[in-house]
C-alpha positions as YAML, in Angstrom:
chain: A
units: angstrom
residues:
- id: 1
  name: UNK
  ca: [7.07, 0.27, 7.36]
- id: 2
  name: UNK
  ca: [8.43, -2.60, 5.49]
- id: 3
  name: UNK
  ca: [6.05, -4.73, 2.86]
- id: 4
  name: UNK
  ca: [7.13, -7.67, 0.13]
- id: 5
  name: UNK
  ca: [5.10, -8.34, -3.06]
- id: 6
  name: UNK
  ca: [1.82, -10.04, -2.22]
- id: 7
  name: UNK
  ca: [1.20, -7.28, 0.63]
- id: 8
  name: UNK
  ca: [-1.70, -5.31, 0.94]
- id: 9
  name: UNK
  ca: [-1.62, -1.40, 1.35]
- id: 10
  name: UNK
  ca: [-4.50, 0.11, 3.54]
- id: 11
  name: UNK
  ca: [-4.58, 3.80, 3.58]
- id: 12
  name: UNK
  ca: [-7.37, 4.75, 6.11]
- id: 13
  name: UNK
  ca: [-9.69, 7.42, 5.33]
- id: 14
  name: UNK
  ca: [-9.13, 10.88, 6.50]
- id: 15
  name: UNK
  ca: [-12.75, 12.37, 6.59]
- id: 16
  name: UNK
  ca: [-16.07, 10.83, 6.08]
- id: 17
  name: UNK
  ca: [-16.35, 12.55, 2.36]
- id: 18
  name: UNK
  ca: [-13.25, 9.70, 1.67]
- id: 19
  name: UNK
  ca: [-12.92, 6.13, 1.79]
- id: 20
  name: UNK
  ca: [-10.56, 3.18, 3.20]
- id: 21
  name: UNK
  ca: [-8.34, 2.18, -0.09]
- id: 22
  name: UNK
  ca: [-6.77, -0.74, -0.19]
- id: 23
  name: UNK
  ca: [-3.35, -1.67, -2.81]
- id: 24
  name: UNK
  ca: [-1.31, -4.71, -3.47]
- id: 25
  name: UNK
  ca: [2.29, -4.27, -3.24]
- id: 26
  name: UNK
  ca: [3.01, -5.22, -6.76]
- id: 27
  name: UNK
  ca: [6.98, -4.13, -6.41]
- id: 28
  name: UNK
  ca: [9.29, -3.09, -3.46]
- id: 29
  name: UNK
  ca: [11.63, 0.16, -4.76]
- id: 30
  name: UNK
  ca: [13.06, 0.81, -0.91]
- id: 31
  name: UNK
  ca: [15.94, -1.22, 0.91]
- id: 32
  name: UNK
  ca: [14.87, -3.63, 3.46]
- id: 33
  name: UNK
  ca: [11.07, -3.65, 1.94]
- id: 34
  name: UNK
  ca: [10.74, 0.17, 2.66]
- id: 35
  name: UNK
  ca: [9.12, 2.50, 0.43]
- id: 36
  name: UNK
  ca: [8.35, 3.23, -2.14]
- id: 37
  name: UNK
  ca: [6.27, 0.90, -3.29]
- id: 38
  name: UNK
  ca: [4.50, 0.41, -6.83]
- id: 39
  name: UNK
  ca: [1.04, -1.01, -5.98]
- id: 40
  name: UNK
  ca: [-1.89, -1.71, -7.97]
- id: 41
  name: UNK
  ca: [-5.27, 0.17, -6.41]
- id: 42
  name: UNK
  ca: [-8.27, -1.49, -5.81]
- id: 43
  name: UNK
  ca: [-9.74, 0.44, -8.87]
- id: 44
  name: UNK
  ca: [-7.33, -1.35, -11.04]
- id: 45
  name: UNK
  ca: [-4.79, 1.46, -11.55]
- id: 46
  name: UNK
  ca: [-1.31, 1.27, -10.74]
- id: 47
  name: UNK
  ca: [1.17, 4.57, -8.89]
- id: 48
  name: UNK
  ca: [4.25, 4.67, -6.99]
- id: 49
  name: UNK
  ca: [3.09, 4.90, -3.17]
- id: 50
  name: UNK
  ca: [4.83, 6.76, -0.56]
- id: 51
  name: UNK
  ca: [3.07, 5.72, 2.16]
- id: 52
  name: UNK
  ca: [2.10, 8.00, 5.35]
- id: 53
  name: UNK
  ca: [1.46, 7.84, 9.21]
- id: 54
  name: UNK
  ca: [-2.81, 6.74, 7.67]
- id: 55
  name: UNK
  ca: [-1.47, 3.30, 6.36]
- id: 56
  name: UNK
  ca: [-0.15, 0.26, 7.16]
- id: 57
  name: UNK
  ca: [0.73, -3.24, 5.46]
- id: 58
  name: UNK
  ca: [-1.45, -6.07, 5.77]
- id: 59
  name: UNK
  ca: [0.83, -9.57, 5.13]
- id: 60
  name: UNK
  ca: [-0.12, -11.57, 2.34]
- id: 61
  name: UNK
  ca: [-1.76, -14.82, 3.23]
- id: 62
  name: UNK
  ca: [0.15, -17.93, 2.89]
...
């Protein structure tokens, strides 16, 4: 997985008691834009992401 700042992180949902979340890649910590990644959630808080095998990186739009 490999993301820049501007991304978006979508981490699908697992069960139908959770939901799609959705994160913009707000700094790249990993070489070569791997993780981790800080991100800020679409609730407004911010966390270090390690992303799983559930998500993947939507590019930013130009």
């Amino acid at each position: 997985m490999h993301a820049k700042v501007g991304d978006r992180l979508v981490v699908e949902a697992h069960t139908d008691s959770t939901h799609r979340r959705e994160a913009e890649v707000i700094e790249v910590r990993g070489e070569d834009g791997g993780p981790p990644y800080l991100v800020r959630w679409d609730d407004g808080h911010e966390s270090l992401a390690f992303p799983g095998a559930d998500a993947h990186v939507v590019p930013a739009q130009s």
